[in-house]
N, C-alpha and C positions, 0 to 999 in steps of 0.2 A: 413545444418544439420537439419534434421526434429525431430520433438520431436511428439511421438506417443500418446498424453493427449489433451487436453484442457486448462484445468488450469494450470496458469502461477508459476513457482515455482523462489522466490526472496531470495538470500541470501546475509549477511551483513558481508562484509571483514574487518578483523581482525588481530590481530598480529597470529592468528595459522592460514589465510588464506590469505597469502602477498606472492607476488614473484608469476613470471611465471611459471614456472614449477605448482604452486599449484591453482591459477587462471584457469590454462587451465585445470586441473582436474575438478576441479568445476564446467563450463561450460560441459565440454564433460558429466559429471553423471547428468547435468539436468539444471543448472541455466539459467532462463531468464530474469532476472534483477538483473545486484548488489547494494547492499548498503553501503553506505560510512554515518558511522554515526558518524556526527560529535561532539557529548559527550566526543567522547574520538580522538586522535588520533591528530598528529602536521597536517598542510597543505602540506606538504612535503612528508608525507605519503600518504595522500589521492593521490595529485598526481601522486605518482607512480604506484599507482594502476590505475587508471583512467588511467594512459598512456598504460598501460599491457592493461587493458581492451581494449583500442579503436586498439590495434596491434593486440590483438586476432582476432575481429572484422575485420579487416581486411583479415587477410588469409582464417578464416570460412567465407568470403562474407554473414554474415548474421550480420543483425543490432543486436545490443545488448545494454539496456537500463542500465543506471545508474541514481539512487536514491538518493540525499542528504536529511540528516535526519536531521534537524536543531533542534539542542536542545532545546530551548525554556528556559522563566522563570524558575531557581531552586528554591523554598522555601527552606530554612534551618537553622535551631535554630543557637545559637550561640555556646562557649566552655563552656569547665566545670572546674573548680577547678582540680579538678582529674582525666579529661579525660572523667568521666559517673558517671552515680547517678543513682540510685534502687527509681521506684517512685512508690508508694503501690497503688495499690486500695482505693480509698474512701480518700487519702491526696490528701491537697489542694496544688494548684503551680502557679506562675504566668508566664504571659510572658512578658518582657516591652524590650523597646529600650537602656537599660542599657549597654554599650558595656562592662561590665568588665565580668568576668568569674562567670558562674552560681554554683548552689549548689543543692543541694534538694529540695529548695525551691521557684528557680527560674532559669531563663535563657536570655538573651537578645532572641529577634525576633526580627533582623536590614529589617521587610518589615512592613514599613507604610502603604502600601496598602493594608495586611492582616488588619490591628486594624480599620482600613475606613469600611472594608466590617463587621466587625463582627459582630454578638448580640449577646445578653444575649440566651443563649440555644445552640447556634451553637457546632458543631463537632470540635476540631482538632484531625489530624491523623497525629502519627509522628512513622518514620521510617516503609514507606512502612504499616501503618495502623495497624504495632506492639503492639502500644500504643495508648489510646484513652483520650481527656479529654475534658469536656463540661464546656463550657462558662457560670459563673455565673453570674460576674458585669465584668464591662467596663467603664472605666475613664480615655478618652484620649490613652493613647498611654498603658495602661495596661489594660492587662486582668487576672483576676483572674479565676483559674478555676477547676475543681475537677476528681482526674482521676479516669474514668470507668474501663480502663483498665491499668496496670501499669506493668512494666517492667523496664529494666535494657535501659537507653537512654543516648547515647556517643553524643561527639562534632560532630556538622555540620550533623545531621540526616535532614532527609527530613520533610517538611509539606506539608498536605495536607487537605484542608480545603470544604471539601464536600459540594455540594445544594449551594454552596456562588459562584455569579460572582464576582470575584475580578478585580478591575480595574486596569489592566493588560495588555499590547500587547502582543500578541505571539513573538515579533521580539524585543529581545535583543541586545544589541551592540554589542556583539559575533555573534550573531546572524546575525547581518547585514554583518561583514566581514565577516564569514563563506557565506553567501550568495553571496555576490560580488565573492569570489574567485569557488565558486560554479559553476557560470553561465559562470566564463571568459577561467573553467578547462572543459565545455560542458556538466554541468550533463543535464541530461531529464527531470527527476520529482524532484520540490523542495517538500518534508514532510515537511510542518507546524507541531509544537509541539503547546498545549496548546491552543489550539482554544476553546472561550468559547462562540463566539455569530458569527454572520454573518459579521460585522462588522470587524474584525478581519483582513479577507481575503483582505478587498479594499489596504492596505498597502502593500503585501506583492507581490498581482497583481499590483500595479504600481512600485514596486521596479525590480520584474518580467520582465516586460515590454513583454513579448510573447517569451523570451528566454528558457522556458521552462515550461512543465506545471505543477501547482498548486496541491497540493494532500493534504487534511486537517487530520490530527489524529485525532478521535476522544478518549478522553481520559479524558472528563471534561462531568461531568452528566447536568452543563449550555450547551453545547455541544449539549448532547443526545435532551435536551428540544427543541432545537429550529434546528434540523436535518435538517429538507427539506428546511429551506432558507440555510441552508449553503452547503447546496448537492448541490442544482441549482448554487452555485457559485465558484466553483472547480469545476476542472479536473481529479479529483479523491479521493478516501477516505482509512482510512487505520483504520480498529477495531485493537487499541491498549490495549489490553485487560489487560494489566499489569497494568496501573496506572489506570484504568476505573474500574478495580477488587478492587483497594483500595478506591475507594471515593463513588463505589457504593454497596452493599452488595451483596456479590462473588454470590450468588443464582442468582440475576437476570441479570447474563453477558451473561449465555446463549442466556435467549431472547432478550437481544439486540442486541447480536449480529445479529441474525437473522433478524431483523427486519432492523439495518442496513444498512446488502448486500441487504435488499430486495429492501430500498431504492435507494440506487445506482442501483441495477440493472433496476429498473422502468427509473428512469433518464437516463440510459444509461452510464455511469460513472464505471470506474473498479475500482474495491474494492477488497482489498488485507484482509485476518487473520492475524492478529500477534501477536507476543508473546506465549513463551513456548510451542509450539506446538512440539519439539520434545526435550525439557528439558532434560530429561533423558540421551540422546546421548550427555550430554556435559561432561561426564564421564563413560561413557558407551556406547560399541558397536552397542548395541538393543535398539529399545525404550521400552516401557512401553505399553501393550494393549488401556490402554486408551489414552496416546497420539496418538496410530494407530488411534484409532474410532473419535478422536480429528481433527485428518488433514481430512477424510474419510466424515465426519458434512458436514467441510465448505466446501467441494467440491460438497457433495451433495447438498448444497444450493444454488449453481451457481456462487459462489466467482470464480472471477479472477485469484485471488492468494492467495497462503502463501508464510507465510517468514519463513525465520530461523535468529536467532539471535544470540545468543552466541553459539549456538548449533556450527556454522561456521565459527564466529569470532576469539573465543577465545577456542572451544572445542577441546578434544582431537581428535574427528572422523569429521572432517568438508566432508569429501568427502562421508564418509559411511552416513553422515547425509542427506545430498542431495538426494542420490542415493535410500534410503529406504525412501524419500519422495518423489522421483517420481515413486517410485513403489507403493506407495499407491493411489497416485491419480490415477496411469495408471489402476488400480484393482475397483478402484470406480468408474470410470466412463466407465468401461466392466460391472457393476453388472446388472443383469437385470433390476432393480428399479431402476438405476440412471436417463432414461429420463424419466417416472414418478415423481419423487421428481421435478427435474429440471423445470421442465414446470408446477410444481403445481402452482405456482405464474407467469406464462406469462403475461405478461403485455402489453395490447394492442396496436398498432403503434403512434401515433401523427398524428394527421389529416394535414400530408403533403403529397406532394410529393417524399421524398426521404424517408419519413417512411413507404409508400405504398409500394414502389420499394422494399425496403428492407426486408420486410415482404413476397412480392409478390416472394422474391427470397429463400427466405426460402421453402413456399408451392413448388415452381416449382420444386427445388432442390428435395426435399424429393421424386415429383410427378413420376419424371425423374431417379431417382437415379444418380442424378450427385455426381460427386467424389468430386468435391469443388467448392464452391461461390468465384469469382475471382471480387476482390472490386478495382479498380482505385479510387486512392484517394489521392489527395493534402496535405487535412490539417490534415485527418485520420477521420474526421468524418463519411464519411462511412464506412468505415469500422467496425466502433463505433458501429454505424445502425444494420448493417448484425451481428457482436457478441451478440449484447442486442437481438437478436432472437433466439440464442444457440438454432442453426440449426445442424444435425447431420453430411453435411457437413461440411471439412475442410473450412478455411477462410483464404484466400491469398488476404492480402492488397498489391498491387502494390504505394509504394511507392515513388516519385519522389525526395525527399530531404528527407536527411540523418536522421535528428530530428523525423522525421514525422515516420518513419520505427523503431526506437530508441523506440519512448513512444509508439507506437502500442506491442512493441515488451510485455508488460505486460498487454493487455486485454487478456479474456479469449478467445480459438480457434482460433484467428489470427495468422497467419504467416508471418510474414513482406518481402516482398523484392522490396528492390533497383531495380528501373528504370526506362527508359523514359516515360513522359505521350504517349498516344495514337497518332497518326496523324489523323488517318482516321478510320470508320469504320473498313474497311480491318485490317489496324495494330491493331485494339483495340482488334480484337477474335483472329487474328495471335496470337501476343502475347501473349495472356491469354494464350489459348493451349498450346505455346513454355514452357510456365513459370509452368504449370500446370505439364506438364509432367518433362522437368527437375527436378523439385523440390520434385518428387517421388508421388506426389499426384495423378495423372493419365495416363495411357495409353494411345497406339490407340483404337480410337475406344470407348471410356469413353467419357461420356459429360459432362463437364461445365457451370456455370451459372456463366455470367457476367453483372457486373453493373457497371455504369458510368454516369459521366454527360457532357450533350452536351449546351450547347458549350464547348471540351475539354480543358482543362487546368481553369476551374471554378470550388473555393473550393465552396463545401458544395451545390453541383446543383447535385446529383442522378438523372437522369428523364430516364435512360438507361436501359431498359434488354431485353440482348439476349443470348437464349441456342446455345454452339459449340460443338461442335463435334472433339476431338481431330485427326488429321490426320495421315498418315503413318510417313510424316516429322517433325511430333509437331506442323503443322501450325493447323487453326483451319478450320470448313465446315460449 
């Protein structure tokens, strides 16, 4: 099944998107990655779904990728006397380690590791950034402090502690079983939650071990500070703009976001938008204009992907949600100005050999009007290569192992498919041609550009291109 867009569209299954019959909907109005988020749902669920997905996957002969979204650290207050407490403006409140139930004028905080990081001035944000209160004094394991902003605050609300690295792993002991059963059920991309430094990632890449690749949340403004080492160290990234909207002031998410994708795009790394991008459809038919011009952004920026979250999971329109999201990308990137936008930040090759190749097969493509860039590729790094060129050609990674075809399947403009590496020259354009034209990309008579590396079956060796010529049989000339 060919998908008529570029940008990769991910949605995150839930109790109103379980069972076959509604999976396969999913897929067929657009989905090309699911998410299995682990916040909520038994392992027994996830399972089942992962087993639908890889049966899907099978009958459509086309890879299809799944996402584990690992929850990460929760911060959260402790209870209340009466379930919640009304906290004004301008009163004062403490936080300490007390476990017994709070009142109006106080509440346990059972994480030592917030009262290590804090000082006098700091932020907390409780419940999704509802409520605000600043750090006066600090004495050991209490903080006293004064609310800016004051509302109505229940048992077990969230915190969020702004500008502060708290010394903190992303990988919880849930965390870690969620992970283990992750890797042994085949997801593709593990989502880090809570990533705040670079450092973060070495854990979770040795737990990892290459069974799947890494993809960081950004969702922590310690995060935003120190981007480009933690780009270079993942396999991909993910603008979580929901908790990134609370700890950062809502104004400036735009331009991070943008800046971002722009990083992962320079790196070569696919980056996904997430978060309420089409909110309104989780009660609602239609979206809302501005969530239209919302998904319509990130595609103009050359994001990989969007998601949908509860829009799919738990909404009442999970299939209309998809569907009027791939209609919007498929609109965006028909606009005249979309390869303008696109190529305003191109970013130039790496002084290699497979980023010359990769490059060189972009111009050719365009020079020739080839109908698609046909990548052999092992480990998907070239493939990687020819996407970070968002070439106007289509991008068919030939795939030799299942994984490899799986995580391509959420770059932008790739089309994964399963099959043998190369033998020989000859087989190398055969092939491409056979695969080109089966796959509805090209005719007879239509040329291709193929890249490779020789000596065949060598991950990460590009040094190959040559233009084919699709034949009357599919083979190539």
């Amino acid at each position: 099944m060919r998908r008529f867009r570029q940008a990769k569209i991910v949605a995150t299954l839930g109790p109103a998107s379980s069972g076959g019959e509604r999976i396969r909907a999913l897929f067929e109005a657009g989905v090309d990655v699911f998410r299995l988020n682990f916040s909520h749902g038994k392992h027994v669920d996830h399972a089942a779904r992962l087993e639908i997905i890889r049966a899907l996957e099978k009958e459509q002969a086309r890879p299809i990728g799944v996402l584990a979204d690992l929850q990460g650290p929760k911060l959260r207050v402790g209870r209340f006397t009466g379930g919640a407490v009304e906290l004004a403006a301008g009163a004062g409140f403490r936080f300490d380690r007390d476990p017994k139930p709070g009142d109006s004028g106080r509440v346990c905080l059972p994480h030592p590791e917030i009262f290590a990081a804090l000082k006098p001035g700091a932020e907390l944000l409780l419940d999704d950034g509802k409520l605000r209160l600043k750090v006066e004094r600090l004495a050991g394991e209490v903080a006293d402090c004064t609310v800016t902003v004051g509302g109505r605050l229940s048992d077990n609300k969230g915190v969020n502690v702004p500008r502060v690295t708290l010394p903190l792993t992303p990988l919880t002991d849930k965390d870690r079983t969620d992970l283990t059963f992750a890797l042994d059920a085949g997801a593709d991309w593990i989502a880090l939650s809570f990533v705040q430094r670079p450092e973060d990632i070495a854990e979770a890449r040795k737990l990892v071990a290459g069974r799947a690749a890494i993809m960081a949340k950004i969702e922590k403004p310690a995060a935003v500070d120190r981007l480009g080492e933690i780009v270079d160290l993942v396999d991909g990234i993910m603008v979580a703009r929901g908790d990134l909207g609370v700890e950062l002031p809502v104004e400036e998410v735009p331009g991070w976001q943008k800046r971002i994708v722009r990083a992962a795009r320079k790196a070569g790394k696919p980056v996904i938008v997430a978060t309420q991008m089409l909110e309104s459809m989780i009660s609602a038919p239609v979206p809302t204009r501005a969530e239209v011009s919302d998904v319509a952004t990130a595609v103009y920026d050359g994001a990989d992907a969007v998601m949908l979250s509860a829009e799919s999971a738990s909404g009442q329109y999970p299939v209309e949600a998809v569907g009027m999201m791939d209609r919007i990308v498929r609109k965006a990137e028909r606009d005249p100005l979309y390869r303008g936008l696109l190529h305003a930040h191109h970013s130039d090759p790496d002084p290699t050999a497979p980023d010359a190749i990769s490059a060189a097969a972009r111009q050719v493509a365009e020079t020739v009007g080839a109908k698609a860039i046909v990548c052999y590729t092992l480990s998907g790094s070239t493939a990687l290569r020819a996407a970070r060129e968002r070439p106007e050609a289509a991008v068919i990674g030939l795939a030799v192992e299942s994984r490899t075809g799986r995580r391509l399947s959420l770059v932008w403009g790739v089309h994964p498919v399963l099959t043998e590496d190369a033998h020989d020259f000859g087989d190398m354009v055969d092939r491409a041609c056979r695969i080109a034209r089966s796959e509805g990309f090209a005719k007879e008579g239509d040329s291709v550009v193929v890249t490779a590396g020789w000596p065949f079956g060598t991950p990460g060796a590009t040094n190959v291109l040559r233009i084919a010529y699709v034949g009357k049989d599919g083979a190539g000339g």
